[in-house]
VEXTI-503622 format. One record per atom (N, C-alpha, C, O, CB): x, y, z; residue number from 0; atom name. Coordinates in nm, 2 decimals, padded with zeros to 4 digits. Glycine has a CB too. Layout:
BEGIN
      x      y      z   k  a
      X      Y      Z NUM CA
...
END
This chain:
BEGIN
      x      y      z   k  a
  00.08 -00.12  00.00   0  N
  00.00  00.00  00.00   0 CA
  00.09  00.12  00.00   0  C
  00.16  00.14  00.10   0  O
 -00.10  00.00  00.12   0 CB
  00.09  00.20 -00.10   1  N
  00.13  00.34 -00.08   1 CA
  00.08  00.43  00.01   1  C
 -00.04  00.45  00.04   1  O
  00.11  00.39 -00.18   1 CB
  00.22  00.51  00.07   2  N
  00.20  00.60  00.21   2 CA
  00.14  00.71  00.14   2  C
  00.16  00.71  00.02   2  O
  00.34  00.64  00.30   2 CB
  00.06  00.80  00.20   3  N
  00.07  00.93  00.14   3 CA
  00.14  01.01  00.12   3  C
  00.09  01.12  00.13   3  O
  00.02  00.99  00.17   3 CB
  00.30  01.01  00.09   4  N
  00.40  01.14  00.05   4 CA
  00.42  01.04 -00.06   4  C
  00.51  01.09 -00.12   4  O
  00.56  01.21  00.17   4 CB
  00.39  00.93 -00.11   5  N
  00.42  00.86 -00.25   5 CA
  00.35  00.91 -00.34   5  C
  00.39  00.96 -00.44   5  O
  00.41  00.72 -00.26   5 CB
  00.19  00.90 -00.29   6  N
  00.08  00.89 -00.35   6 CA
  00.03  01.07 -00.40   6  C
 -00.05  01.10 -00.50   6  O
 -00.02  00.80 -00.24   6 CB
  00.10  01.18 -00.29   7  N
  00.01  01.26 -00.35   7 CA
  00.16  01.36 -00.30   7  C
  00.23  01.33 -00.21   7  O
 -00.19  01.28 -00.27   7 CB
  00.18  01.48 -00.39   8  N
  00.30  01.57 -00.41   8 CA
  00.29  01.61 -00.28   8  C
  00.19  01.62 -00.20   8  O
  00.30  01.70 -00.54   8 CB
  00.45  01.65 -00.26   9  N
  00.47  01.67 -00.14   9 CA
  00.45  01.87 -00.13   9  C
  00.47  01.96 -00.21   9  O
  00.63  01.58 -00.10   9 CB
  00.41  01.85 -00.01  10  N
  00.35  02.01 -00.01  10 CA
  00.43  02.10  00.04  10  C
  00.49  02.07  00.15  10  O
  00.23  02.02  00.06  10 CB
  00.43  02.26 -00.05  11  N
  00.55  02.32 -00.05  11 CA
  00.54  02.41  00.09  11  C
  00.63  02.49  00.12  11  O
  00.57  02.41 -00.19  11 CB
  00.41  02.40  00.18  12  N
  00.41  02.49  00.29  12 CA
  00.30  02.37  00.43  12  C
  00.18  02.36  00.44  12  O
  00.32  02.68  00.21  12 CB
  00.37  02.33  00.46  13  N
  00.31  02.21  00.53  13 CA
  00.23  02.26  00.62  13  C
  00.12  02.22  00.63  13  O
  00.40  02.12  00.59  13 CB
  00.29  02.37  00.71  14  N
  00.27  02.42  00.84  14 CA
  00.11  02.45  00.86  14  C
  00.05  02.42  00.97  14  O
  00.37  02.56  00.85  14 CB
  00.05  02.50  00.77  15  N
 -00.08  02.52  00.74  15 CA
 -00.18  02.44  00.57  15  C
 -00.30  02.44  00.57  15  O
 -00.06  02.68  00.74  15 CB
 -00.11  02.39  00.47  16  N
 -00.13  02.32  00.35  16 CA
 -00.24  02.21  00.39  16  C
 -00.35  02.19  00.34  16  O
  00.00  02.26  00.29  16 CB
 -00.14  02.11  00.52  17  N
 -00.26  01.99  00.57  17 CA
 -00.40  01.97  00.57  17  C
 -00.49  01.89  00.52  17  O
 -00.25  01.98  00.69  17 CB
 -00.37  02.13  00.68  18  N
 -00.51  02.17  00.78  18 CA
 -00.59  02.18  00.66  18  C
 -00.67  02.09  00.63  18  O
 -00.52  02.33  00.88  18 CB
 -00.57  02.30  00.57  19  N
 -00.67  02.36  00.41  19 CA
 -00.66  02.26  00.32  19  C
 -00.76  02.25  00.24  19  O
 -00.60  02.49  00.32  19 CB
 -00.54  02.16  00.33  20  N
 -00.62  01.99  00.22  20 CA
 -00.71  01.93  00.24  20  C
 -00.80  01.89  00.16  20  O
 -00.57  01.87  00.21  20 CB
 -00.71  01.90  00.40  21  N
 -00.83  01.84  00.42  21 CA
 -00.96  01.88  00.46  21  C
 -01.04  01.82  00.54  21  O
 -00.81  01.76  00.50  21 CB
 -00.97  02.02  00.39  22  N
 -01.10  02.09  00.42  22 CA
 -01.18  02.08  00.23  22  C
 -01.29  02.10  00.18  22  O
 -01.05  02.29  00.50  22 CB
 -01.05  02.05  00.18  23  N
 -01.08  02.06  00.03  23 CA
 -01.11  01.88 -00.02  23  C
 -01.10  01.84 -00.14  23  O
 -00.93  02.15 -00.05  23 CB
 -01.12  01.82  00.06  24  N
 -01.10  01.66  00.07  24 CA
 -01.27  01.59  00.17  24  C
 -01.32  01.48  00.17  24  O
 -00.91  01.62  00.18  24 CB
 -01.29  01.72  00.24  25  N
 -01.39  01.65  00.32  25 CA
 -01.53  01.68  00.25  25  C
 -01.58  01.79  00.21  25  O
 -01.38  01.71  00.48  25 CB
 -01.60  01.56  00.24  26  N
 -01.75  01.48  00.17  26 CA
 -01.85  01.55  00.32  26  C
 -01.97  01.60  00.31  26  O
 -01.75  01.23  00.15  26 CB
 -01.80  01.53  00.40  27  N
 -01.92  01.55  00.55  27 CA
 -01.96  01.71  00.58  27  C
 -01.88  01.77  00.65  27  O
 -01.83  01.48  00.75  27 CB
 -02.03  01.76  00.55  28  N
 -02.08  01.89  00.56  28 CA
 -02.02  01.91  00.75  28  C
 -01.97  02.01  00.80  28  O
 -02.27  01.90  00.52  28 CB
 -02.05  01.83  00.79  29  N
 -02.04  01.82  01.00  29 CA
 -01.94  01.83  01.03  29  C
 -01.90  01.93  01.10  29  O
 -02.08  01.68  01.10  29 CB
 -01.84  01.74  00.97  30  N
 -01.72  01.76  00.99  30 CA
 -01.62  01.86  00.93  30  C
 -01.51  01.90  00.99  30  O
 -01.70  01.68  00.97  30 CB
 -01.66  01.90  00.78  31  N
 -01.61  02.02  00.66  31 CA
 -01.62  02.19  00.77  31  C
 -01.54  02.28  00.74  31  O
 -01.75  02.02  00.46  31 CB
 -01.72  02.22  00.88  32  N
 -01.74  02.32  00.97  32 CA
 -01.59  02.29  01.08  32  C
 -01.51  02.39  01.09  32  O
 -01.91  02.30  01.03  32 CB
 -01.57  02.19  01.14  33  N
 -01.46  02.20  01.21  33 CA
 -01.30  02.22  01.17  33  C
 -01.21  02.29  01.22  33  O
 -01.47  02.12  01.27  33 CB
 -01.32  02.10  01.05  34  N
 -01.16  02.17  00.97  34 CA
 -01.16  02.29  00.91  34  C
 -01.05  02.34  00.92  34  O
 -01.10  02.08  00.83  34 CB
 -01.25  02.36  00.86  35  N
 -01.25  02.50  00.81  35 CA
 -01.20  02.61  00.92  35  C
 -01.12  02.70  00.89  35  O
 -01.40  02.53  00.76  35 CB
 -01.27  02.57  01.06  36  N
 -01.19  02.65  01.18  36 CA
 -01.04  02.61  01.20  36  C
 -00.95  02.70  01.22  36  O
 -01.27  02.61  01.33  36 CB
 -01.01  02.50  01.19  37  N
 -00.87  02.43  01.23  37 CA
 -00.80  02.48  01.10  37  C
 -00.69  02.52  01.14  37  O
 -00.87  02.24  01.25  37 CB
 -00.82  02.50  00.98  38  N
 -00.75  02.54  00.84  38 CA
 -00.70  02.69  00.86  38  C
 -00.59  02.74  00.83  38  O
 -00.87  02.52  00.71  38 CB
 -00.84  02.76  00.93  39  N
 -00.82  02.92  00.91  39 CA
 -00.70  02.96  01.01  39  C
 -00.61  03.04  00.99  39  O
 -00.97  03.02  00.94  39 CB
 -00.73  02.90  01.12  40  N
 -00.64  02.93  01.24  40 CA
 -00.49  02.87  01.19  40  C
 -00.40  02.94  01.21  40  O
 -00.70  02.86  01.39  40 CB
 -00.46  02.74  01.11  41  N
 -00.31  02.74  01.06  41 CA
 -00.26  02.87  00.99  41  C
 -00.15  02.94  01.01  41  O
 -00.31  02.62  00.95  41 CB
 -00.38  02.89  00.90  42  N
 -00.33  03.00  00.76  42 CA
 -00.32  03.11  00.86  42  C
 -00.21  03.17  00.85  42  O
 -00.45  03.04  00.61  42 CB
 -00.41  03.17  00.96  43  N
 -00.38  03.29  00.97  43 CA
 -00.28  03.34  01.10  43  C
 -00.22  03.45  01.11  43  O
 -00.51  03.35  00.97  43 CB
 -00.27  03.22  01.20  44  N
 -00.12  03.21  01.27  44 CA
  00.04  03.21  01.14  44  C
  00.14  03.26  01.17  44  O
 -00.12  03.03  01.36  44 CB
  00.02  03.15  01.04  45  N
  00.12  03.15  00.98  45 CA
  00.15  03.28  00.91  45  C
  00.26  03.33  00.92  45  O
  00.10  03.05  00.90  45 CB
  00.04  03.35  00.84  46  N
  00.02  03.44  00.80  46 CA
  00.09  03.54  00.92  46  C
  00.20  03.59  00.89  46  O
 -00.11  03.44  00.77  46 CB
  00.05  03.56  01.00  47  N
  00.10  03.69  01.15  47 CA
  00.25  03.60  01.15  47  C
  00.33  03.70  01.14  47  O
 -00.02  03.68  01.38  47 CB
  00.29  03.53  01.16  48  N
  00.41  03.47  01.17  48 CA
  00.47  03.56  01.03  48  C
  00.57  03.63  01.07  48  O
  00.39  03.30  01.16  48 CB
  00.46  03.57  00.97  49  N
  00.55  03.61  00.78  49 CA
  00.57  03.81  00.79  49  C
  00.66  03.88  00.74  49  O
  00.36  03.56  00.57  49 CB
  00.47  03.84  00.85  50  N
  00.49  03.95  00.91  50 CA
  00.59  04.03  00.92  50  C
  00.66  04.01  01.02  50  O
  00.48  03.93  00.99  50 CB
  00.64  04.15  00.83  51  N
  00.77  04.18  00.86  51 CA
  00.91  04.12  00.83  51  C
  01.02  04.14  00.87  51  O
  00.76  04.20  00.97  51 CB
  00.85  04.01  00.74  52  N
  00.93  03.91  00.69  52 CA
  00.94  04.03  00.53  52  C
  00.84  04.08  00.51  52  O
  00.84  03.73  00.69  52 CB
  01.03  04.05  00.45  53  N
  01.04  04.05  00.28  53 CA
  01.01  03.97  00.18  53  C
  00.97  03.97  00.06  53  O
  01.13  04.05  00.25  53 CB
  01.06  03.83  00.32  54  N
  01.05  03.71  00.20  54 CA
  00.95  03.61  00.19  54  C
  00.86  03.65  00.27  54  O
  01.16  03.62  00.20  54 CB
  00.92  03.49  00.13  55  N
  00.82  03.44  00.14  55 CA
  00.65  03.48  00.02  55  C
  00.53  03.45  00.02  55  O
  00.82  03.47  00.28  55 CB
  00.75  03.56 -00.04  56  N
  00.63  03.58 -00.14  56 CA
  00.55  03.49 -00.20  56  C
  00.43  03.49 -00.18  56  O
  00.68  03.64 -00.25  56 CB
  00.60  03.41 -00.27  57  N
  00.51  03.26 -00.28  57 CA
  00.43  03.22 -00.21  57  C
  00.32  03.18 -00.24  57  O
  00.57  03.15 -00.30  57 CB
  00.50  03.22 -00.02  58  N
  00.37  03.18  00.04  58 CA
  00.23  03.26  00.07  58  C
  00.11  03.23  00.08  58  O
  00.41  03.14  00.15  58 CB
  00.31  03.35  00.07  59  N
  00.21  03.47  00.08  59 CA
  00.06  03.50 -00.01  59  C
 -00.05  03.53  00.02  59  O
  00.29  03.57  00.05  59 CB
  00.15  03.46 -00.14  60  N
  00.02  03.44 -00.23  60 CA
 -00.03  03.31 -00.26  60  C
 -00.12  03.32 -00.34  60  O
  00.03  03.51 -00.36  60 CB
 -00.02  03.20 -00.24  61  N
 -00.05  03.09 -00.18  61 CA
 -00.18  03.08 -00.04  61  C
 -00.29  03.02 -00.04  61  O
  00.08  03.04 -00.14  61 CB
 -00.12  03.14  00.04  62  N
 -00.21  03.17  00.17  62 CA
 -00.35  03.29  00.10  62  C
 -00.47  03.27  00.12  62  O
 -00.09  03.26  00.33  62 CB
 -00.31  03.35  00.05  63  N
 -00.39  03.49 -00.02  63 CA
 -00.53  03.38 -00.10  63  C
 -00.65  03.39 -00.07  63  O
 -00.26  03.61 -00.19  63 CB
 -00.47  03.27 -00.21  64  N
 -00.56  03.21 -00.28  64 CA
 -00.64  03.10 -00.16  64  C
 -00.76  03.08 -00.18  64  O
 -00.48  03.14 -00.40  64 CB
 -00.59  03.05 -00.08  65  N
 -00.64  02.97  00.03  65 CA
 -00.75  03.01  00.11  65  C
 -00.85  02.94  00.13  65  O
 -00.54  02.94  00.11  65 CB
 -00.73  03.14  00.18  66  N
 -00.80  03.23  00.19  66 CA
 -00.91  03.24  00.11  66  C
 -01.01  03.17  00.14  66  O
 -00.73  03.31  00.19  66 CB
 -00.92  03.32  00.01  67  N
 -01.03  03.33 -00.08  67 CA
 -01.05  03.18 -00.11  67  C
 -00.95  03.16 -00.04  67  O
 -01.00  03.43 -00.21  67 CB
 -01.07  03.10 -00.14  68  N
 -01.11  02.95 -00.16  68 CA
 -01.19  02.89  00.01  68  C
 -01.29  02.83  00.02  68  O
 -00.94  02.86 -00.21  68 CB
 -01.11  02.93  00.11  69  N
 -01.21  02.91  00.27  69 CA
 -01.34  02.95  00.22  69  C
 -01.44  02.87  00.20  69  O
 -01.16  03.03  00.43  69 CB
 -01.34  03.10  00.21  70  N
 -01.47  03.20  00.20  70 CA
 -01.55  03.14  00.06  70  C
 -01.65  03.20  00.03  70  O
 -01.42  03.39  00.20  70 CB
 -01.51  03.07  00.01  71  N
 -01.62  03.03 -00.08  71 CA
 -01.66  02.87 -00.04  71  C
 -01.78  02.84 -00.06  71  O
 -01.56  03.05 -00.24  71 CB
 -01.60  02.80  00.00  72  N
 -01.66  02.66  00.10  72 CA
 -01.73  02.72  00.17  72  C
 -01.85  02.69  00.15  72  O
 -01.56  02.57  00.20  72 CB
 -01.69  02.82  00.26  73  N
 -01.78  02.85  00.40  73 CA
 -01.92  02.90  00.31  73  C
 -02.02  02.85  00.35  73  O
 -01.70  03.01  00.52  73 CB
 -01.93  02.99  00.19  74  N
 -02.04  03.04  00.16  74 CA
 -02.17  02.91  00.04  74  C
 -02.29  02.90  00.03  74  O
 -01.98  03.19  00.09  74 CB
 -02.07  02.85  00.00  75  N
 -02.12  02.75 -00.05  75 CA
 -02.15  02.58 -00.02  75  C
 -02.24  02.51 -00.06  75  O
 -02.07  02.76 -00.13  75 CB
 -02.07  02.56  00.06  76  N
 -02.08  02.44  00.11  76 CA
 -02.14  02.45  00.28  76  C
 -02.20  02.36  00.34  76  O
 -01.93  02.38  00.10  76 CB
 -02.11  02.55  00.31  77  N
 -02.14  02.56  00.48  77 CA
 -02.27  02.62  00.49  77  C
 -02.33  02.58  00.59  77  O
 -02.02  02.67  00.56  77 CB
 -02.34  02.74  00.40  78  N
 -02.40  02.85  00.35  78 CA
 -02.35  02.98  00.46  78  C
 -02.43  03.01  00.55  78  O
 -02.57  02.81  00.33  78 CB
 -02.29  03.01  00.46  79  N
 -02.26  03.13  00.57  79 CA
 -02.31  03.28  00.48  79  C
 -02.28  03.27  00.36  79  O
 -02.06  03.14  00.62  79 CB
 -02.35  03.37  00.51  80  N
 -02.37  03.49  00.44  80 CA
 -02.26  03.51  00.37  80  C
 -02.26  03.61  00.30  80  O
 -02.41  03.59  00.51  80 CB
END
């Protein structure tokens, strides 16, 4: 049986990538509401972390598209206003 770092590309910002894969992976509406909290709080601790940083541009706009992609789960899959 293949592990998952065989089976699926290894991810270029882990720290927060996980949390937001498996919000983009989850079928359970019940459960898709708790990883969406657990996803936002990776991205946006990481996010305050980059802070006064220069570098990191890639992640930055990486986290930017992640972001906008939450708020459309939350409004479509979750229905939030």
């Amino acid at each position: 049986m293949a592990s998952e770092t065989s089976s699926s590309p290894p991810l270029r910002f882990p720290t927060w990538q996980r949390a937001y894969s498996a919000v983009l992976t989850e079928a359970d509406t019940r459960a898709l509401f708790k990883l969406v909290e657990i996803a936002e709080a990776a991205i946006l601790t990481r996010r305050a972390s980059l802070e006064g940083d220069p570098n990191h541009h890639s992640e930055r706009e990486a986290i930017d598209d992640a972001i906008a992609i939450l708020r459309e789960v939350k409004k479509k899959r979750l229905r939030f206003p």
